[in-house]
ROMI-447546 format. One line per 2 residues: for each residue x negated, y, z of C-alpha. Coordinates in nm, 2 decimals. Layout:
! residues N
X Y Z | ...
This chain:
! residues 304
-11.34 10.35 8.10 | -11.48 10.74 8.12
-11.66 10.78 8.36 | -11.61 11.15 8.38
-11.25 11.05 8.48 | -11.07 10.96 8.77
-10.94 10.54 8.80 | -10.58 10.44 8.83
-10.55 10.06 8.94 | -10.25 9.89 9.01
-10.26 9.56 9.21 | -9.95 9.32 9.17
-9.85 8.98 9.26 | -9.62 8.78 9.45
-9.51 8.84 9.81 | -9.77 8.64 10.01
-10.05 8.60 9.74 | -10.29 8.82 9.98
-10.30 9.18 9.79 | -10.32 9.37 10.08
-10.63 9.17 10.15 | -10.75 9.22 9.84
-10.71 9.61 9.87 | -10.86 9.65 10.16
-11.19 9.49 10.07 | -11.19 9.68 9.72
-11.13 10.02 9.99 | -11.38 9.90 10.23
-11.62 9.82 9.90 | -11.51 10.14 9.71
-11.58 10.36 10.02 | -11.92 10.20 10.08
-12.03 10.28 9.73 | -12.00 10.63 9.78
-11.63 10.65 9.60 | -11.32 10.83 9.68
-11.05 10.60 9.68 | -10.66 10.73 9.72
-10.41 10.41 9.84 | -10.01 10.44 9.74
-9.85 10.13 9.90 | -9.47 10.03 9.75
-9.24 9.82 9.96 | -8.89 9.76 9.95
-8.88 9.85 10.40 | -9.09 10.05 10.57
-9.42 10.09 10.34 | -9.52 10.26 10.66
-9.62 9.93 10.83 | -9.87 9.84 10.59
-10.01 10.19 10.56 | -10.09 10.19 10.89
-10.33 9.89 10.83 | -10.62 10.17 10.65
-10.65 10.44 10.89 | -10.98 10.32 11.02
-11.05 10.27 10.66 | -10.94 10.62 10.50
-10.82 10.93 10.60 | -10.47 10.96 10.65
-10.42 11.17 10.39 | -10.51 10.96 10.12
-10.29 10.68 10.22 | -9.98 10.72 10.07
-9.69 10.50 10.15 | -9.35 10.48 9.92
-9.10 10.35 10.08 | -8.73 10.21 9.96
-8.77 10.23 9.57 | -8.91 9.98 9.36
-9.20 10.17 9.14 | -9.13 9.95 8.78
-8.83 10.14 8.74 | -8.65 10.37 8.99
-8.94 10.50 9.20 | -9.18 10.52 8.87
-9.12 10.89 8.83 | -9.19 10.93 9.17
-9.53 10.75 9.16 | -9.65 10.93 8.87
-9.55 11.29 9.02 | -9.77 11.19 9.31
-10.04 11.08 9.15 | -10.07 11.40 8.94
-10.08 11.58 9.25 | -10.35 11.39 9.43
-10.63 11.62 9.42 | -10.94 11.55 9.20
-11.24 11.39 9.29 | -11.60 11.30 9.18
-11.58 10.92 9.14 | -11.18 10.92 9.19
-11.04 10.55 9.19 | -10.63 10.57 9.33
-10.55 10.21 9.40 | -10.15 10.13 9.40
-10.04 9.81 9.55 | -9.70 9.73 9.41
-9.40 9.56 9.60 | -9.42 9.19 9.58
-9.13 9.14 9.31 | -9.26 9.43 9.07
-9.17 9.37 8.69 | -9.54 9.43 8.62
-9.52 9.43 8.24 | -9.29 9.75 8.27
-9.50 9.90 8.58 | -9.76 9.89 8.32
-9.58 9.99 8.02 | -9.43 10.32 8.14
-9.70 10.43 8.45 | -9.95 10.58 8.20
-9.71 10.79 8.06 | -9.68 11.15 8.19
-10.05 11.09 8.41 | -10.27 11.41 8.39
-10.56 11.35 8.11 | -10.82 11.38 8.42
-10.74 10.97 8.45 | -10.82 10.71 8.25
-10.54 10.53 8.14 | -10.44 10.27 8.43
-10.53 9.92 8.48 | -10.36 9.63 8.66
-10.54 9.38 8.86 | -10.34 9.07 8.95
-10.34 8.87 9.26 | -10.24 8.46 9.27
-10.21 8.20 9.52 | -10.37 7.90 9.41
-10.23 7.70 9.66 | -9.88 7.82 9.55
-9.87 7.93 9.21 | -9.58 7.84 9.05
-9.42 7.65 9.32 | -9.19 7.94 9.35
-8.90 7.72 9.17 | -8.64 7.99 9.07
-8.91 8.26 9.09 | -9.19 8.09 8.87
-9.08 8.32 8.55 | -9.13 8.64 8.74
-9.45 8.48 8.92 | -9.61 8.45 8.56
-9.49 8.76 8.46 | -9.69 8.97 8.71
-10.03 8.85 8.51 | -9.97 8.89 8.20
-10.09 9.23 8.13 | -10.36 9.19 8.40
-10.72 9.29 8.31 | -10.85 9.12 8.61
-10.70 8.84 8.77 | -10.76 8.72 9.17
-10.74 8.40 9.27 | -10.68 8.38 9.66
-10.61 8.11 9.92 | -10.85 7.87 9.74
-10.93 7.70 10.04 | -10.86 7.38 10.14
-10.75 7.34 9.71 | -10.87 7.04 9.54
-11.11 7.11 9.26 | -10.81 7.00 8.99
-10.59 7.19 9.17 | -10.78 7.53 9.13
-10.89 7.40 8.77 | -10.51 7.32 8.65
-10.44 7.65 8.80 | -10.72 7.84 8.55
-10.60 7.68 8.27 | -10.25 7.77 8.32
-10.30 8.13 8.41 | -10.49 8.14 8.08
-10.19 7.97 7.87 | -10.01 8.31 8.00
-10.27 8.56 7.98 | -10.58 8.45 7.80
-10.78 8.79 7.73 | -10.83 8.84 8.14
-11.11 8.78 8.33 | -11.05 8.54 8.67
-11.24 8.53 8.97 | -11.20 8.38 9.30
-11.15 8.66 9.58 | -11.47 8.57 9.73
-11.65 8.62 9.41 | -11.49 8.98 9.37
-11.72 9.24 9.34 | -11.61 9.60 9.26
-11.84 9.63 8.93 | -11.64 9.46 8.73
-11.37 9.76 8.82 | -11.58 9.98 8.63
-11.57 9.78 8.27 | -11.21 9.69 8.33
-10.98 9.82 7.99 | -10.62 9.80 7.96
-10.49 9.45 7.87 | -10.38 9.39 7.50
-10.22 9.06 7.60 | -9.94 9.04 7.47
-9.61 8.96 7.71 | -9.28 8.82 7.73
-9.06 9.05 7.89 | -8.85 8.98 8.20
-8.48 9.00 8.28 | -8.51 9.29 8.50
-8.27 9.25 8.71 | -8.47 8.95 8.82
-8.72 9.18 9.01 | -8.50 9.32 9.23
-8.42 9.16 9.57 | -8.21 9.22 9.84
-8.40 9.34 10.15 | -8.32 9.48 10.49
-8.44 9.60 10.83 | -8.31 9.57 11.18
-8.40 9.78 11.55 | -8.61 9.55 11.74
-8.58 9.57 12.15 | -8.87 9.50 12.36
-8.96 9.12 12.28 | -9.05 8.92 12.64
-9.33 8.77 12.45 | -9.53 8.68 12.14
-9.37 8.33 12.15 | -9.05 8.47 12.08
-9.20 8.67 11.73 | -9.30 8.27 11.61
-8.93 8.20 11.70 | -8.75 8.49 11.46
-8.99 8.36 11.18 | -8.88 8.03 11.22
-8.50 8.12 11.22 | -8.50 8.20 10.85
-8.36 8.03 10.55 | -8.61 7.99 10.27
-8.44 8.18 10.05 | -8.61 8.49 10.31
-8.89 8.49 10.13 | -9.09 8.73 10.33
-9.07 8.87 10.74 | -9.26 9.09 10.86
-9.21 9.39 11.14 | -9.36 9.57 11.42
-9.25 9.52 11.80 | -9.38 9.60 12.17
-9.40 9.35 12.34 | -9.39 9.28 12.72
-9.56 9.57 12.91 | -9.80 9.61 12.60
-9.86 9.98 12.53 | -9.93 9.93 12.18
-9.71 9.77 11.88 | -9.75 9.44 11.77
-9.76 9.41 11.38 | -9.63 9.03 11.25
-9.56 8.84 10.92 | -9.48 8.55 10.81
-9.75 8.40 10.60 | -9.68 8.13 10.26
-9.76 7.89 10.49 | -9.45 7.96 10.70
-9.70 8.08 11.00 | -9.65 8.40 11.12
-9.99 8.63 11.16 | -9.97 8.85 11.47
-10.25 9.12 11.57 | -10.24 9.46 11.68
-10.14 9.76 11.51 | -10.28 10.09 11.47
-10.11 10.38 11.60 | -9.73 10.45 11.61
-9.51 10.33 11.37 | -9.30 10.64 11.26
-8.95 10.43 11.24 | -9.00 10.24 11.56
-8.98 9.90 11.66 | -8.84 9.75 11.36
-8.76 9.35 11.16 | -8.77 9.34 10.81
-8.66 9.06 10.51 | -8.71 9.07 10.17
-8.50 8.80 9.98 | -8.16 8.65 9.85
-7.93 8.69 10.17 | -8.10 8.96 10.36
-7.84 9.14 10.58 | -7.77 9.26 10.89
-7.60 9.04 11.02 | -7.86 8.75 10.91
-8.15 8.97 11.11 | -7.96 8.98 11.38
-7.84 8.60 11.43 | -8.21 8.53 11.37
-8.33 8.75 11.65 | -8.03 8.66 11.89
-8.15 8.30 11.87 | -8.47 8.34 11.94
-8.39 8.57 12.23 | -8.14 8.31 12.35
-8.43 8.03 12.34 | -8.65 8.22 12.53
């Protein structure tokens, strides 16, 4: 890369595989080095939620959150118009963390085009599940698409993997992307950002359509208690493919952030601030609707 020019990295992967972890430490890293990093966070509902997560982290205004569109193909325009208009920096990185069904062989394909010359041309980083990867049955194809034009690939939830299970899945991200480097997330270490090129791999494309799921969000009321936010995860199909949301709960002053985890867990802690749509349940996956939110959340209420 230039080093007289600003970064662009994009970090994909599929829903669950930990790249909001991943982001945050690279920000947390990045920021401790003395670098200026920008965040753009894509989700199908409600980006919002997770760009709440880095405001002890960054300034608010360099969190960016885009919400609804997906940014392979009908938010793309919108994501480079942004970043053009992010204002330059000494040691500039802008780190995009793409929804977790992105076609990243387009994202990649078509992002670099129309960016100001002050960047260098922009880089993909891609996360994977060890534990999971390509378990995703119906999804496995657009799973192994979203490394295949990686420079830098992330191996996460390696704990608890047997040693041929992490080996098998080295080998077989390398039968689909061969020219990138791997590394376990604990071994990730933001200097290899700075000799990171564009991949040349070369990639088989993706039915498009196969990137695009249905998603939607409900109004959550004041929950009685936490144990009822284990019971709405619970009360999916497994076709819902991701949860997540933000509630109050009890006489709690402050939101409650959730989501369900690959496990099938859900993770609940605290959020930061105010979430500017409210109290709100989200699903990303074949089936989501209203009226499945709402059945889901009616149960759990009713089991209370």
């Amino acid at each position: 890369m230039d080093s007289s020019k600003e970064n662009i990295i994009s970090i994909v992967g599929f829903l669950g595989a930990g790249k909001t972890t991943v982001l945050k430490h690279l920000v947390n890293s990045l920021v401790a080095d003395d670098w200026q990093p920008f965040v753009i966070l894509n989700d199908y509902e409600n980006a919002y939620l997770d760009a709440q997560q880095f405001i002890n982290e960054l300034d608010v205004k360099s969190v960016k959150p885009l919400n609804g569109s997906c940014i392979c193909c009908s938010g793309l325009q919108e994501l480079r118009n942004f970043i053009n208009r992010i204002p330059s920096r000494e040691k500039g990185v802008t780190l995009i963390e793409a929804n977790g069904t992105s076609d990243a062989v387009a994202l990649s394909g078509f992002l670099g085009i129309g960016i100001e010359e002050r960047f260098n041309p922009p880089v993909q980083i891609s996360v994977v599940n060890a534990r999971n990867w390509q378990k995703r049955e119906e999804n496995n194809e657009l799973e192994a698409n979203q490394i295949q034009v990686s420079s830098l690939i992330i191996l996460t939830h390696t704990n608890n993997v047997s040693q041929d299970r992490l080996e098998f899945v080295m080998r077989d991200v390398k039968r689909f992307n061969k020219l990138a480097q791997i590394v376990r997330f604990e071994e990730l270490n933001i200097e290899v950002l700075n000799i990171l090129k564009p991949s040349k791999n070369k990639a088989e494309k993706l039915e498009h359509q196969k990137a695009h799921w249905a998603s939607c969000s409900i109004d959550l009321p004041v929950l009685p208690n936490r144990e009822v936010i284990h019971k709405i995860c619970d009360n999916f199909p497994k076709n819902i493919l991701r949860v997540k949301g933000c509630a109050l709960v009890g006489n709690d002053e402050d939101y409650t952030f959730f989501e369900k985890t690959p496990s099938g867990e859900a993770n609940i802690r605290f959020f930061n601030g105010i979430p500017p749509m409210g109290a709100k349940l989200l699903t990303v996956g074949v089936g989501s609707d209203e009226e499945l939110l709402k059945n889901a959340l009616e149960k759990a209420l009713e089991s209370h």
